[in-house]
VEXFIMI-21911 format. One record per residue (C-alpha): x, y, z; residue in one letter. Coordinates in steps of 0.02 Angstrom, whole numbers, plus 32768, in hexadecimal, padded with zeros to 4 digits. Layout:
VEXFIMI-21911
   east   north     up   residu
      X       Y      Z        A
...
***
This chain:
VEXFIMI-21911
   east   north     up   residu
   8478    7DB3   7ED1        X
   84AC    7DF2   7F79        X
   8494    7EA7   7FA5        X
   84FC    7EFB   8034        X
   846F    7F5E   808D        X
   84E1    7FE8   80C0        X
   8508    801C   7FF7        X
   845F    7FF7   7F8B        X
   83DB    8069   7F4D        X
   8335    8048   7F33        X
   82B1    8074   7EBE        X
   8208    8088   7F37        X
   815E    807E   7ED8        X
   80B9    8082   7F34        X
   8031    806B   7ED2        X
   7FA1    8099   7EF7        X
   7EDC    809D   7E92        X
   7EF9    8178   7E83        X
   7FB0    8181   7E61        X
   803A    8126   7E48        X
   80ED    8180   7EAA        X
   819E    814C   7EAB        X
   8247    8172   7ECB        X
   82E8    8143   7EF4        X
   834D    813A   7FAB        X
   83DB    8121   7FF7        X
   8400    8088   8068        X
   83D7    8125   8107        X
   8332    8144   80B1        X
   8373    8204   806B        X
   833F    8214   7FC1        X
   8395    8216   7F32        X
   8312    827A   7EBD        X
   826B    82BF   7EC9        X
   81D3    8263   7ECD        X
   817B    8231   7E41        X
   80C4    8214   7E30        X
   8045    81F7   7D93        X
   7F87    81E9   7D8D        X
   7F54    811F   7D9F        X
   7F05    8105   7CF6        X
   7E81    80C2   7CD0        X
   7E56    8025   7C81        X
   7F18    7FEC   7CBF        X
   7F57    7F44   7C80        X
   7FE6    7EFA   7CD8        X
   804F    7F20   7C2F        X
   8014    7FDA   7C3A        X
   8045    7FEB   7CDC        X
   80EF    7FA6   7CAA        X
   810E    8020   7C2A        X
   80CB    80B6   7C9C        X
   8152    8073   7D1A        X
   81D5    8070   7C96        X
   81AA    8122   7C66        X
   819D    8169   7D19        X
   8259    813B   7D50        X
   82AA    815C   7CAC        X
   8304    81EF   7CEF        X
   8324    81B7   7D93        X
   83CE    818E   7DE3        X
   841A    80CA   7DD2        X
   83B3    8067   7E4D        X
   83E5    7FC3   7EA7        X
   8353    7F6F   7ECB        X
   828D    7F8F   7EDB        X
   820E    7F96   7F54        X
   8144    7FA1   7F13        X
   80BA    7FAB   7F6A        X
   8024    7F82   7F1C        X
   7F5E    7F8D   7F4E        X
   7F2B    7EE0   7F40        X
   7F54    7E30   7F98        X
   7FFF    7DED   7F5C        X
   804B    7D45   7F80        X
   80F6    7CF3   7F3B        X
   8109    7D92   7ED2        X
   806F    7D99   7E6F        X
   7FE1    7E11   7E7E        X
   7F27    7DBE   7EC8        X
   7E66    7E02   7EBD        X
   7E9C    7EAF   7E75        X
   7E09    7F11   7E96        X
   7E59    7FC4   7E6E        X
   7E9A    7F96   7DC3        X
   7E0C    7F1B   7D9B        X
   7D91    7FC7   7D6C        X
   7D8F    8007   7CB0        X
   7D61    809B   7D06        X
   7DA2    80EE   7DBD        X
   7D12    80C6   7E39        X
   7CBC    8058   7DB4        X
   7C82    7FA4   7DA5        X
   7CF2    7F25   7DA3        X
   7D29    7EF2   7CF3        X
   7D2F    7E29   7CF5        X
   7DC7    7E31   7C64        X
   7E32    7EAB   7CCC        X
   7E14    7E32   7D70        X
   7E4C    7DB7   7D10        X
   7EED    7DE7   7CDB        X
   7F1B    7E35   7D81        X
   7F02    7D9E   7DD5        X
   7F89    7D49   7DED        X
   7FF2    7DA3   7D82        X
   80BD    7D91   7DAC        X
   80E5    7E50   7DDA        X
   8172    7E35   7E30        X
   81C2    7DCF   7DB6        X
   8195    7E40   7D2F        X
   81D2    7ED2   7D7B        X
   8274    7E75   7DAE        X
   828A    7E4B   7CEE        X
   8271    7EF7   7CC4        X
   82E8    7F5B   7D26        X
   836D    7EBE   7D40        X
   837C    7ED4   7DF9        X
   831D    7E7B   7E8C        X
   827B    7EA0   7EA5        X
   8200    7E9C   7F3E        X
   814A    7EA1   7F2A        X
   80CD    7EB3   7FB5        X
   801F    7EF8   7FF3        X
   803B    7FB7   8005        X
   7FF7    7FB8   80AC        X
   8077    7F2F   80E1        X
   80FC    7FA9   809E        X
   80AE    8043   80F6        X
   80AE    7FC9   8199        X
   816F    7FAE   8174        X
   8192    8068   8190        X
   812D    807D   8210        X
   8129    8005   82A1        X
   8190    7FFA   833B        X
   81B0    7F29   8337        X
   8155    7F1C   83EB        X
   80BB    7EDE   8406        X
   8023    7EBC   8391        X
   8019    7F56   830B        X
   7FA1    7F71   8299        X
   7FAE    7FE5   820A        X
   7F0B    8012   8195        X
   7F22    8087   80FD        X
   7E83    80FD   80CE        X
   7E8E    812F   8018        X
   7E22    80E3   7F6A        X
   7DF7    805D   7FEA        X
   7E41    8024   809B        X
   7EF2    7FA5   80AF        X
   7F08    7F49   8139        X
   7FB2    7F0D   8192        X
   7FFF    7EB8   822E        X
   809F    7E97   828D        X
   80B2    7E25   8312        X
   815B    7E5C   8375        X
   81AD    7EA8   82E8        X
   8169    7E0A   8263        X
   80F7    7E34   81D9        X
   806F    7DAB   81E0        X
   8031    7D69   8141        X
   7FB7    7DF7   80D8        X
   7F05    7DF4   80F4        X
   7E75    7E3E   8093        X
   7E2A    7E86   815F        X
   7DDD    7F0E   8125        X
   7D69    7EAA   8096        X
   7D01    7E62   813C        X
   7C4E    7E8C   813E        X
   7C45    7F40   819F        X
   7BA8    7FBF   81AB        X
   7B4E    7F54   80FD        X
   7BE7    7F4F   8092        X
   7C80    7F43   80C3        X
   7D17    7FAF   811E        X
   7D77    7FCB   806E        X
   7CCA    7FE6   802C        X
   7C94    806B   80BD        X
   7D35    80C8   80DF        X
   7D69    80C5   801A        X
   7D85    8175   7FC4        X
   7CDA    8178   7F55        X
   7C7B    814E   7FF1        X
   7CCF    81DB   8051        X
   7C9B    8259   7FD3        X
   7BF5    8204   7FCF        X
   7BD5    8224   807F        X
   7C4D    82B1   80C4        X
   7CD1    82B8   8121        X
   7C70    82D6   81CE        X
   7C05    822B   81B4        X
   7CB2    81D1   8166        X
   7D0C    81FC   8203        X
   7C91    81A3   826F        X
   7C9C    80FF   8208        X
   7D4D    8106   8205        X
   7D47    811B   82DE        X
   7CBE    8094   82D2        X
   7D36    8029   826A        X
   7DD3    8036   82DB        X
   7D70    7FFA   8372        X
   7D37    7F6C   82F7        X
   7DF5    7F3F   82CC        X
   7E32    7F57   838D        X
   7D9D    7EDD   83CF        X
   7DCD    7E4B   8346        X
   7E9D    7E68   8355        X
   7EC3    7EB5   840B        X
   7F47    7F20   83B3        X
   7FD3    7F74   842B        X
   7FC7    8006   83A2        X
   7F64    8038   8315        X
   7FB0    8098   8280        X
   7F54    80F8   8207        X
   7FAD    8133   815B        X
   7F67    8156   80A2        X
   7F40    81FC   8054        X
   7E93    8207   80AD        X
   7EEA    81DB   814B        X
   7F16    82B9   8152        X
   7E3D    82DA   8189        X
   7E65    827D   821C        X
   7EEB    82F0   8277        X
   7E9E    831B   8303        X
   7E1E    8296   831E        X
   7E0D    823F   83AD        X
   7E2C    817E   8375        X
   7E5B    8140   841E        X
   7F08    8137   8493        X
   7F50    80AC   841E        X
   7F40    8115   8377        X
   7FB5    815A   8322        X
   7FAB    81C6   826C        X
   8037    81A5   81EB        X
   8084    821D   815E        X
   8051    81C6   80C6        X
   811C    81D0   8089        X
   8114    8119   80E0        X
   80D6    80BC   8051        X
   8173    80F2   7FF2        X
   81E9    80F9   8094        X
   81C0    8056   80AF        X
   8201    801C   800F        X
   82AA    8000   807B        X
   8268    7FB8   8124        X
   820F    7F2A   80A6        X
   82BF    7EEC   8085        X
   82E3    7ED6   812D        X
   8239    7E77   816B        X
   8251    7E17   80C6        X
   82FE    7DC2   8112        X
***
């Protein structure tokens, strides 16, 4: 099916391991409702996530097409190493059944099935970058929320996802360090100083032209001195970008 850009809607969901948000926009962006946004539950099989999909859109205007971004690694349209969803329990262990049937599981074709239009399904810090970047130069874009996404653009291009923040940072790991339980572990004043330590990590390894930081925990750092190249995002991106995805998709 073809879709003239200038006439579609689309349904943007950006899921995320707290909540999960949509809504639906015009081919300018404007929205067509209000946002809608549920609790993540918890255990959440891909078939329950489905079903709370289903029952979050019901009453929302005809859509032509959707957009999800999703906290995990995702190639050809399925979802890889779900660590959010893979917990019985928020902030728990991971549950080796729930791992399992993330992994790898067809998400984009499921959803595609389910509504009957096209689908797009990609990392939601890829669709935050989408929104967000200015197509010159190297950008990279890192999401702070239940744990830390990573994207980047080369001249306008999305570059295949990668996993950056799962590296080995400060005895565990950037997602690990900068995630939501460790923040509230810690406190904010101590979290801010990893998450300055971990820029200057990211802009030694990738020699970014701009860094762009987005999530919900993303709003403690107004104000912060992150360097010349930084830049703080509204956290609207991961749905706004729901569009843009479309276009770096062609």
């Amino acid at each position: 099916m073809t879709l003239k850009f200038s006439s579609v809607s689309t349904l943007a969901v950006d899921v995320g391991g707290s909540g999960i948000k949509a809504i639906v926009l015009d081919s300018n962006g404007e929205p067509l409702n209000d946002r809608a946004r549920i609790e993540t539950p918890y255990p959440c099989t891909p078939e329950l996530f489905l079903t709370l999909l289903a029952d979050l859109v019901q009453d929302f205007p005809a859509f032509d097409r959707v957009s999800i971004g999703f906290p995990a690694m995702v190639r050809d349209g399925k979802t890889l190493r779900v660590v959010p969803f893979a917990r019985a329990v928020k902030g728990g262990p991971r549950d080796p059944e729930l791992f399992g049937l993330w992994d790898g599981y067809p998400l984009q074709n499921a959803v595609d099935t389910m509504f009957g239009v096209p689908t797009l399904l990609a990392n939601d810090a890829d669709v935050q970058g989408c929104a967000v970047v200015s197509g010159e130069g190297t950008e990279f874009v890192m999401t702070l929320g239940t744990g830390v996404g990573t994207s980047l653009f080369y001249h306008g291009n999305l570059l295949p996802h990668m996993e950056l923040s799962h590296g080995t940072f400060a005895g565990d790991s950037i997602d690990i360090q900068l995630g939501n339980a460790n923040r509230k572990i810690i406190g904010n004043s101590q979290w801010i100083e990893l998450v300055k330590r971990a820029v200057r990590d990211f802009e030694a390894k990738l020699f970014p032209d701009r860094v762009y930081i987005g999530g919900g925990n993303s709003k403690l750092l107004v104000g912060v001195d992150l360097g010349p190249h930084v830049e703080i995002v509204s956290n609207t991106a991961g749905l706004m970008g729901g569009i843009k995805l479309w276009e770096f998709s062609q």
